[in-house]
ZALUMTOR-967531 format. One record per residue (C-alpha): residue in three letters; y, z, x. Coordinates in steps of 0.5 Angstrom, whole numbers, plus 2048, in hexadecimal, padded with zeros to 3 digits. Layout:
// ZALUMTOR-967531
ALAYZX
...
// end
This chain:
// ZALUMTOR-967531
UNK8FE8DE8C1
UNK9008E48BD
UNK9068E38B8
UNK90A8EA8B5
UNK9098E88AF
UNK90A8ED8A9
UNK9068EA8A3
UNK9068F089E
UNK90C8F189B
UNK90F8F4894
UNK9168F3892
UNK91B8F588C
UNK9178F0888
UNK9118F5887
UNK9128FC88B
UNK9148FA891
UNK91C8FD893
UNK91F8F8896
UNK9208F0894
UNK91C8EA897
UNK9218EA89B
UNK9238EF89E
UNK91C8F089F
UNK91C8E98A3
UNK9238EC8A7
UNK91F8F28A9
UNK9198EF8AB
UNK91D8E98AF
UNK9228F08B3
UNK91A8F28B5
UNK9178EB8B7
UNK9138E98B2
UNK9118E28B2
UNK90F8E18AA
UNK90E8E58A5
UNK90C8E589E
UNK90E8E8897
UNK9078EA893
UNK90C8EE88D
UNK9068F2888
UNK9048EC883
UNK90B8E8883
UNK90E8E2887
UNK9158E4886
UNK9178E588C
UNK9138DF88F
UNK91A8DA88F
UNK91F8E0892
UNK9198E0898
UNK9198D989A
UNK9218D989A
UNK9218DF89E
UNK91B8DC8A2
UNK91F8D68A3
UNK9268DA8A5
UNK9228DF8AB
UNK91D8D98AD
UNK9188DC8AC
UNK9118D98A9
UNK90F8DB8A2
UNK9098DB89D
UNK90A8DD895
UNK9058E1893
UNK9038E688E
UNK8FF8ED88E
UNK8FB8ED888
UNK8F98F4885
UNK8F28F3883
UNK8EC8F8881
UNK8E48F8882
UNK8E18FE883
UNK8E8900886
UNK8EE8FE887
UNK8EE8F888B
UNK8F58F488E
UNK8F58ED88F
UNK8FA8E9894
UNK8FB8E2892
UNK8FE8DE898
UNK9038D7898
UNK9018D7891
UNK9048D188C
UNK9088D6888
UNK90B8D1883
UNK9058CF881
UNK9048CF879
UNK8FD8D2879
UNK8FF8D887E
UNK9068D987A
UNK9028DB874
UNK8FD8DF877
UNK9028E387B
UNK9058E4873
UNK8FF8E6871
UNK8FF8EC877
UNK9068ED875
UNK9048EF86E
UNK8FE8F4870
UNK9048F7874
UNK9088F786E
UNK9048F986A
UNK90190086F
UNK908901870
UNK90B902869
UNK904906868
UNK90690B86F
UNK90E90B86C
UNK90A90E865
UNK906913868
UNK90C91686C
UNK910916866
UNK90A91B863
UNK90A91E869
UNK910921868
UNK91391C86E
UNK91991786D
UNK91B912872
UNK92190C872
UNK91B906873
UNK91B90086E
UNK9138FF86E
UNK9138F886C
UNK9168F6872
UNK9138F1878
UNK9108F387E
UNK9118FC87B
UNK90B90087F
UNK90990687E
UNK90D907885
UNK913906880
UNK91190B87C
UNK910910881
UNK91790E885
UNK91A91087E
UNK91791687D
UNK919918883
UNK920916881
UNK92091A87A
UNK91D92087E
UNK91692087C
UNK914920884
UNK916921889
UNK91491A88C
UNK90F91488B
UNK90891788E
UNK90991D889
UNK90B919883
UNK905916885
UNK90191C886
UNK903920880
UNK90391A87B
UNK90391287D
UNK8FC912882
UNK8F691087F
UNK8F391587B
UNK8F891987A
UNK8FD91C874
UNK900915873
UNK8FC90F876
UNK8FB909872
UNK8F7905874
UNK8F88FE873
UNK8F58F8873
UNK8F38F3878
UNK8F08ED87C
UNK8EA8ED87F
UNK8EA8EC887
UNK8E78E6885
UNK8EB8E4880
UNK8F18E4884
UNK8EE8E188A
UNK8ED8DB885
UNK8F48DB884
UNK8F78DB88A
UNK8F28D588D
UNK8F48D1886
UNK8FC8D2889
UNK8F98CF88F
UNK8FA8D6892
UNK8F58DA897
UNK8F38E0894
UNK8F28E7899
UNK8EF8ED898
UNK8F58F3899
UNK8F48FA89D
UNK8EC8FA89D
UNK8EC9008A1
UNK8EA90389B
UNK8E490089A
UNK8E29018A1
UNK8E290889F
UNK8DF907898
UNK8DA90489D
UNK8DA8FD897
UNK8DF8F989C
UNK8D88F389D
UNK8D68F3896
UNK8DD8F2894
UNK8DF8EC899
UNK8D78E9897
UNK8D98E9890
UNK8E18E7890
UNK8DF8E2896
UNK8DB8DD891
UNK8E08DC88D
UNK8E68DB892
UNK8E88E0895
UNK8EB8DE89C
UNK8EF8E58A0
UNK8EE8EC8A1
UNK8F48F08A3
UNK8F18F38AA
UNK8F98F58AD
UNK8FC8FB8A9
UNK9009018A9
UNK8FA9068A7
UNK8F59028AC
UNK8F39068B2
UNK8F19018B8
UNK8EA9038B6
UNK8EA9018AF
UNK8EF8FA8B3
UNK8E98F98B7
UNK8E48F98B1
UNK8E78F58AC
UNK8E98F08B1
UNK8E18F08B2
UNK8E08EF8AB
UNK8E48EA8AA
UNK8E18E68AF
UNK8DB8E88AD
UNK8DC8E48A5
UNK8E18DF8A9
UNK8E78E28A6
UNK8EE8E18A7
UNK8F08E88AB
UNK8F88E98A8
UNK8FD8ED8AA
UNK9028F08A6
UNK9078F98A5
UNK9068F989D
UNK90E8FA89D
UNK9118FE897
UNK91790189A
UNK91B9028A0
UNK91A90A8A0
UNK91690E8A4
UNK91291289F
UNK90F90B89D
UNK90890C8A0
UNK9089048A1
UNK90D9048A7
UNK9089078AC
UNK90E9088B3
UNK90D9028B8
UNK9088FF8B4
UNK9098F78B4
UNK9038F28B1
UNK9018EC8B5
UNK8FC8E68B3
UNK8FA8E18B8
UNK8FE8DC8B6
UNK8F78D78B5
UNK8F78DC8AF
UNK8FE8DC8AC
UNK8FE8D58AC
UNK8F98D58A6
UNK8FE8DA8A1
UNK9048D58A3
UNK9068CE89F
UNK9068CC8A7
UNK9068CD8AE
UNK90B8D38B1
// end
């Protein structure tokens, strides 16, 4: 049986636009039946979500997406995660401070650049999406993408990059918070033609899902990645990458609904929908 089941949302905790529970309202006028909140590095808004899953009745899994990097940038979904867990709290500050300490580096280079924006760099959950809004909003852009383009995106006037996890770190905090650890958009090691070689290495040390249902997945590459996931034994996920209810977010691909069998949505859920 097939599940409406949005398991990859952002809210106003990290770089999403909308609170967990209005994400969870919006999610429950379109029929969704479980979601989870997987906010960039953070678990703040994990209690708002149980709240708010809670007042729709809808089944819920806190979770995490963890910015990672190996040979590239690699994101990391933690499902049903033990978010209060002392071991997993202190790794999370730790992340928090290699944030920190990019973001108040990207808030200087701006300056030398010439570039002054109302931003408080040592806030939690502040991204480069943040620099970019307020860039925009002080006139330096036109919108986020150009922002990017002309200074935030890698390689570019202002990147910084920051320090990071290693895929396999993260997937080992995320199985020490009793968590079930997911490869995110892998679409693009499809392309890079590395998509095997990573599962095979990430997999010995826990990794257990593989995000197949996504907006920028056609049904060719759907169709393969459920293969894949077959092939490794992997839980085949589902989930939009929400970030902001307007059209211009490219995650918010008209009509598209992720579903998951509801054998496999049960394994990201403290329990049974």
């Amino acid at each position: 049986m097939k599940i409406f089941a949005d398991m990859h949302n952002h809210t106003s905790f990290s770089d999403g636009k909308l609170s967990p529970e209005k994400r969870a309202e919006m999610l429950f006028k379109k029929g969704a039946k479980a979601f989870a909140i997987t906010d960039h590095d953070t678990v703040d808004g994990i209690e708002e979500g149980i709240e708010a899953a809670k007042k729709f009745n809808m089944a819920f899994s806190p979770a995490i997406e963890i910015s990672t990097y190996t040979y590239r940038e690699i994101h990391i979904l933690g499902y049903n995660v033990d978010f209060l867990n002392p071991d997993f709290v202190e790794t999370l500050k730790l992340i928090q401070s290699f944030r920190t300490d990019r973001n108040v580096r990207l808030f200087n280079r701006l300056k030398e650049l010439g570039i002054k924006i109302d931003i408080n760099p040592y806030a939690n959950g502040i991204g480069r999406v943040h620099f970019a809004n307020a860039m925009v909003e002080a006139g330096y852009a036109q919108d986020a993408n150009e922002a990017f383009e002309n200074y935030l995106g890698s390689n570019k006037k202002a990147y910084i990059p920051a320090k990071r996890l290693t895929p396999i770190e993260a997937i080992k905090c995320i199985i020490n918070a009793k968590g079930v650890p997911v490869l995110a958009h892998p679409k693009i090691y499809l392309t890079d033609k590395k998509l095997d070689l990573l599962i095979e290495g990430l997999k010995r040390y826990g990794l257990k899902g593989l995000e197949v249902v996504y907006p920028s997945h056609n049904e060719t590459d759907e169709a393969t990645l459920k293969n894949v996931a077959k092939k490794f034994g992997l839980i085949a996920t589902a989930g939009s990458d929400f970030h902001t209810p307007s059209s211009t977010d490219p995650h918010n691909k008209n009509g598209f609904v992720p579903m998951m069998d509801e054998n496999e949505l049960i394994k990201l859920l403290p329990k049974k929908i």
